[in-house]
N, C-alpha and C positions, 0 to 999 in steps of 0.2 A: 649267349643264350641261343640255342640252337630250335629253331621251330620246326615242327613235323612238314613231313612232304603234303606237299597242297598242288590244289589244280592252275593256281598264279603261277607258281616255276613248271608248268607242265609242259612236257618237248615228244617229239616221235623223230626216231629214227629210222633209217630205210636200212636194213642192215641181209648185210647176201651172207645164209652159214649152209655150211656142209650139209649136204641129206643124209645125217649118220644118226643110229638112236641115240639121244642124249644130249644130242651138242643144244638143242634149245633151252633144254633144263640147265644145262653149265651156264649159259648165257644168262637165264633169269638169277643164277644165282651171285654170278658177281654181281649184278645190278641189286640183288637183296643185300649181300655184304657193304656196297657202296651207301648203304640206305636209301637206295632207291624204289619207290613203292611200282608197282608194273601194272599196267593198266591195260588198253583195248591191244591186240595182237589182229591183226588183219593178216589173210596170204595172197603175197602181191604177185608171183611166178613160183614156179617149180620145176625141176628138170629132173635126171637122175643124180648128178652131180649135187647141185644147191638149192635151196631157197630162200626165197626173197621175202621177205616178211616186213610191216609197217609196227613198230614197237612203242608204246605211248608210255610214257615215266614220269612220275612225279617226282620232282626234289621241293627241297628248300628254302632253295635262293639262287641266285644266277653262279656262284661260287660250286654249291654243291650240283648244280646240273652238267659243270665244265668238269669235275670232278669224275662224276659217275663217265663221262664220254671218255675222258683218258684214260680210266679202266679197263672199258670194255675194246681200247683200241690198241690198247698192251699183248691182247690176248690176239694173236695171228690167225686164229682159226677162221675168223669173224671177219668181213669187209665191214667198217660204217660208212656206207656211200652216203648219206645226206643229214642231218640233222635241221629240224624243223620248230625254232618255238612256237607252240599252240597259242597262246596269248599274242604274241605278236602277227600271228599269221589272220587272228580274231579282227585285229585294228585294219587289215590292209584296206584302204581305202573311204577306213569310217565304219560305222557302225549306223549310222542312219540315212537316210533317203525319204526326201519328198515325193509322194504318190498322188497321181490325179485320180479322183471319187470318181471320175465319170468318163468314158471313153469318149473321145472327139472322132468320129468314124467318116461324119461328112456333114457338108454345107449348113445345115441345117442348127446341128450340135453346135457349131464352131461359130456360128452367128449368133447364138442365145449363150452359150460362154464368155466370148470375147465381143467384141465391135460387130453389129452394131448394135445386139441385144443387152451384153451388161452396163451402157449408158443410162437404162434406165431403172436398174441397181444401186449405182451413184448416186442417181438424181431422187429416187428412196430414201436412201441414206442421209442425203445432205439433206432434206426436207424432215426429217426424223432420226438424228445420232442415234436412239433407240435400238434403233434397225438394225444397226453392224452386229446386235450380238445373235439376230437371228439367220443375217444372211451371210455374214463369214466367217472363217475359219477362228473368230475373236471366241465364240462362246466355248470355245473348248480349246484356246491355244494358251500356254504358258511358255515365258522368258525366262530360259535357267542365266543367270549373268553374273559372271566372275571377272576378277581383275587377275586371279591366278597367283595372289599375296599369301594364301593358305590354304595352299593344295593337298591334302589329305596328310598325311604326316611328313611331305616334301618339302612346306614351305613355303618362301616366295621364289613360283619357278617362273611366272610373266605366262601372258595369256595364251601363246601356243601351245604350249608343253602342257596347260587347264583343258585344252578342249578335251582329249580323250575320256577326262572324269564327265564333263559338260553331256558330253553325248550320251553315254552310260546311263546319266542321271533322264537323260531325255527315253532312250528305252526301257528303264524301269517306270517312267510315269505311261509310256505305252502300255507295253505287257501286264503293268499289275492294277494301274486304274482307267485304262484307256481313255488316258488325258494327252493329246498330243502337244508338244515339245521343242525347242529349238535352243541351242546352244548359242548364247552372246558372247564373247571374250572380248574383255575393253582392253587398249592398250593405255591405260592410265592409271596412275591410282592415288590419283587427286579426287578427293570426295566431291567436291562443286562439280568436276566432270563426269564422275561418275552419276550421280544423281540426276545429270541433265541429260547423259545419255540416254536412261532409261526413259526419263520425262517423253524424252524424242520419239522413241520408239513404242511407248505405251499404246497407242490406238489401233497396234494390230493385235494385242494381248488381253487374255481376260485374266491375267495374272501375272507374276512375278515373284520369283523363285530365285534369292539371293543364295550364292553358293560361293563357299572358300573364297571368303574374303575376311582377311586379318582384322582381329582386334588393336585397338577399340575403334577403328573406321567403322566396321561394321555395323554399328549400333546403330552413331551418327546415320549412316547411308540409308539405315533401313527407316529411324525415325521421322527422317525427311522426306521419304517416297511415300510415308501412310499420311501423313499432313498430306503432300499435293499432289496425289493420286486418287479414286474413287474406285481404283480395284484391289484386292488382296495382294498384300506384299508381304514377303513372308522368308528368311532368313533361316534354311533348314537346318544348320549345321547346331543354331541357337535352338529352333524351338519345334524341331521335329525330334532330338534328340531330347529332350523335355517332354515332350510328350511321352515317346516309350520309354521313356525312362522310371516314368512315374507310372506308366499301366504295368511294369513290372514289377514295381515298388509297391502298389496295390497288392498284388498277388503275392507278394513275399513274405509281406506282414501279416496276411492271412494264414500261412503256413504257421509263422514263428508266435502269432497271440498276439502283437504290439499293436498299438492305435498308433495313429499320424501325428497327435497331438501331444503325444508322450515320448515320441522318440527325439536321438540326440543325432542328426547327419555329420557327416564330415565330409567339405565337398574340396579335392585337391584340383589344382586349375579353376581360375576364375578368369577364362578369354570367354570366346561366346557361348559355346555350352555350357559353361559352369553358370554363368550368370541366369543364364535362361531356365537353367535346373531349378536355381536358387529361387528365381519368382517364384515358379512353375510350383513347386514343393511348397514355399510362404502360401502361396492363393488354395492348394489344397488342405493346408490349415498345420504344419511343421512349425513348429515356434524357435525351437534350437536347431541354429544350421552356425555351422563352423567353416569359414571359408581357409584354404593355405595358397599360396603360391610360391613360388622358389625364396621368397625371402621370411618365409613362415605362417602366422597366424596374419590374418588378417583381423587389426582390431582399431576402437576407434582411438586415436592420437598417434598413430604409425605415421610415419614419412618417409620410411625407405621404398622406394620401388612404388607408386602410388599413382594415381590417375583417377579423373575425376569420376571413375566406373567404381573403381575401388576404392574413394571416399563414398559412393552411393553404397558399397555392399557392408562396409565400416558401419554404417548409421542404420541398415536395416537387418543387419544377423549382430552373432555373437553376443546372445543378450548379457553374459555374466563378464563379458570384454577380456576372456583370455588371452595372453599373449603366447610365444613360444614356438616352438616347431609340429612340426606333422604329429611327434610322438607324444606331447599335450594334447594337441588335439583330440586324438583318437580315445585319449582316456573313458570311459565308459561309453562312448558312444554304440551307436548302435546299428547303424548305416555307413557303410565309406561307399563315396563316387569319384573313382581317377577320371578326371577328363583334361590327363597333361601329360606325362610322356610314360616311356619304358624302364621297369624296374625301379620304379622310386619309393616302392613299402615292402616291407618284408614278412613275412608271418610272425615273427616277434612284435615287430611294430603293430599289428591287427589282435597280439595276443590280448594288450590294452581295453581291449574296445569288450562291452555288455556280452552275456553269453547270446548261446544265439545269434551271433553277427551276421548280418546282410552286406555283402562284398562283392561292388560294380566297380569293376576295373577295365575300362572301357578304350583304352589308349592303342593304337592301332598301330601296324601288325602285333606288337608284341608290348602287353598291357602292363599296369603298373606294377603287379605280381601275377606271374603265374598263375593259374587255376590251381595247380597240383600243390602249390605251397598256400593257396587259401583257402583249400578247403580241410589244414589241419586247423583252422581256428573258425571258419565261418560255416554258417547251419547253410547260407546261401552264394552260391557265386554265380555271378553273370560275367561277360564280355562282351567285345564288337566282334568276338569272329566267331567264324563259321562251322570252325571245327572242334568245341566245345559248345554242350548245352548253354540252354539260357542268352541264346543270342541278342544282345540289343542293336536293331537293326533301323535307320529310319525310313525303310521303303516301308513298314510297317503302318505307318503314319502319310508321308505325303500325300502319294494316288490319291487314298481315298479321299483326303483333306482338302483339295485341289479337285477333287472330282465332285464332291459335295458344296465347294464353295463356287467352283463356276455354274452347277446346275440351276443354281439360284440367285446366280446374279450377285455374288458377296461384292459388296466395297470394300471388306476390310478382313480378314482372322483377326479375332477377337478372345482372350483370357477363352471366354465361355466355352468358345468352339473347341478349342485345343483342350479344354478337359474332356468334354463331351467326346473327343477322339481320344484321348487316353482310357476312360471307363469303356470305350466300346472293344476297344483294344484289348484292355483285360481281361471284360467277360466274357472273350470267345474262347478263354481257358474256363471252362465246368471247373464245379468247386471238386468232384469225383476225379478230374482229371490232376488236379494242380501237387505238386510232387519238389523238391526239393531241386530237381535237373528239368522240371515243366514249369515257368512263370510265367512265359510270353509266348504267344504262336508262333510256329513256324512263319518265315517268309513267303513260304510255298504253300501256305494256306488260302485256300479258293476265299473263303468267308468277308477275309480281316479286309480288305479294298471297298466292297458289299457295307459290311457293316460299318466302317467308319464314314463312309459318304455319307448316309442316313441321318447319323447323330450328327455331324457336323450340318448338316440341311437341316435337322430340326432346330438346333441350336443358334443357327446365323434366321431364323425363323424370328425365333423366340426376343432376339435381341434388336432386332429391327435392324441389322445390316443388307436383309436380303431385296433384294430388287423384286423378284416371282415372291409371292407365298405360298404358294402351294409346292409338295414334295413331290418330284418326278423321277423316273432315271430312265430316260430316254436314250441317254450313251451308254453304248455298250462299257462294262467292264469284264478283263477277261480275266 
């Protein structure tokens, strides 16, 4: 299954061609025959002979960008002096950097920063714990922390090869809710150790942001840092993905006429996102949800393939205890959510399912079905990626969720909050706007960081988790 050229395999070459009319257009055209899409064209020299030109290309995957190079090196007209991956050239030496707030210029500065003025910062602090969330970087720092066991659709790659996600996830809680960020990678992935690592390291954080960390540890790790923690602990892959999942689930059903309480889910994958879907969907009031995993229906008295997660989803779905595979499942349903791997339903299989079908196929880079093959049988399709409508994305949801729960001092995310960020989520789609390929905002929408802080501050308000009660936003979001 071949996916379109994207800006992840994007490369520039430096390439010296003839000063003759034409030879640039011959050049773009092998690279259009090799299916490569052609992007920014910079001119780097010129003489009467050649020129030098900076050529940006998008492929498909590292296969077809090695592909389009020995094309265009076939053809002798052309020098390729350099080839440059853009993504790789993105990571060189990280992607973030600690910044001092404040210039240290002379004596003065450097004696109220450090020794012998910030002793009596300390001595605040120790005389009032209180204090650290107004005098350091705690009321607005969060712990992104991985073991590196379920690294985006890679797996278990071990903590180095996590940080580059680790970092990422710390610029997007920058850029979209200006919540600043720091990347953990534990090298263990013993729960007792992981758990205590964080314990350790809690008092410089006003937060905790568990990330790609394999089921069912995950659960475990996360249930034991909200017992012995007093700040928000929060497991995004589980229950930021839950979130948007359901503000587009909102809007879908408004499209197609359905209530929440009359529909029939089918959720494929039950690791941490499925489960958390699964609450997520139950607490908004879904009565029929159908779990599968590679060994089928999930139902109660199975024993194949089972674990005490999925004796928990056994005893709280599948009210009428169907047994059977994905293609039972789907039977009138009226919802699918893939959150498990690539190509695992087919539009025959989705033909099954109620008219009008709502189809989240969410399994990343390349989702359970195609768009193109779900959109002969579904009124709706979503994905994780970016180059089809209807993206389910969870930077949609963190920032602001993290930006509203540190403003106010959260101990915990709590059910309430995480709805209260999904409706705020949905409503920043107009009922005028909402469209068959419109369910969820854009990523790149100014609003959605704005207004999901608000709801989630009103919400950790309302429930009595919040430390402040009053609503502020004194941090910048950008």
């Amino acid at each position: 299954m071949k996916n379109n050229p994207s800006s992840s395999y994007s490369f520039t070459i430096r390439v010296l061609i003839p000063n003759k009319p034409g030879q640039f257009a011959r050049l773009a055209t092998i690279i259009g025959k090799a299916g490569g899409s052609l992007g920014v064209v910079d001119l780097i020299t010129a003489d009467r002979n050649f020129i030098t030109r900076d050529i940006t290309i998008e492929a498909s995957s590292n296969q077809h960008e090695t592909e389009i190079v020995k094309k265009l090196q076939r053809n002798k007209s052309y020098k390729i002096m350099n080839v440059s991956d853009r993504t790789f050239l993105m990571h060189l030496g990280g992607k973030i950097e600690v910044k001092s707030k404040l210039p240290i210029k002379n004596r003065a500065m450097l004696s109220m920063a450090y020794t012998p003025g910030v002793a009596r910062i300390c001595e605040a602090i120790h005389e009032n714990k209180r204090k650290v969330f107004t005098l350091t970087i705690k009321k607005n720092m969060v712990a992104i922390v991985s073991d590196g066991t379920a690294v985006l659709g890679l797996g278990d790659i071990g903590p180095e090869a996590a940080i580059p996600v680790m970092e990422g996830k710390a610029q997007l809680f920058k850029e979209f809710g200006g919540v600043d960020a720091f990347p953990i990678c534990l090298d263990t992935k013993k729960v007792d150790e992981i758990i205590q690592a964080v314990k350790m390291i809690a008092p410089v954080f006003g937060g905790i942001n568990l990330e790609d960390i394999s089921s069912p540890r995950c659960f475990e790790i996360e249930e034991k840092l909200k017992q012995e923690l007093d700040i928000p602990v929060f497991h995004d892959d589980q229950h930021g993905t839950a979130v948007v999942v359901l503000a587009a689930l909102m809007n879908a059903l408004k499209i197609v006429k359905k209530e929440m309480k009359k529909i029939k889910v089918v959720v494929m994958g039950v690791g941490a996102a499925g489960v958390a879907c699964t609450k997520i969907f139950k607490r908004a009031g879904i009565k029929n949800i159908i779990g599968c995993d590679r060994s089928g229906i999930i139902y109660r008295g199975r024993t194949e393939n089972m674990n005490p997660i999925k004796e928990w989803y056994a005893n709280v779905t599948n009210p009428n205890n169907i047994s059977g595979g994905i293609k039972e499942a789907l039977k009138e349903a009226d919802v699918f959510l893939g959150v498990s791997g690539p190509g695992l339903v087919t539009s025959k299989d989705l033909s099954r399912m109620n008219k009008h079908a709502i189809v989240f196929a969410l399994a990343n880079p390349t989702p359970e079905i195609m768009p193109e093959d779900a959109w002969k049988v579904a009124e709706i399709v979503a994905t994780g990626r970016s180059d089809y409508p209807n993206q389910i994305n969870n930077v949609l949801c963190f920032p602001g969720l993290f930006h509203g729960a540190l403003q106010v001092r959260a101990q915990e995310i709590n059910d309430t909050m995480k709805i209260a960020a999904a409706k705020a989520i949905s409503n920043i789609v107009k009922s005028d706007e909402l469209s068959r390929e419109y369910i969820i905002p854009s990523v790149f929408n100014p609003n959605v960081a704005r207004v999901v802080s608000k709801a989630v501050m009103t919400a950790a308000i309302k429930t009595g988790v919040a430390r402040k009660k009053t609503i502020t936003q004194d941090e910048k979001i950008v």
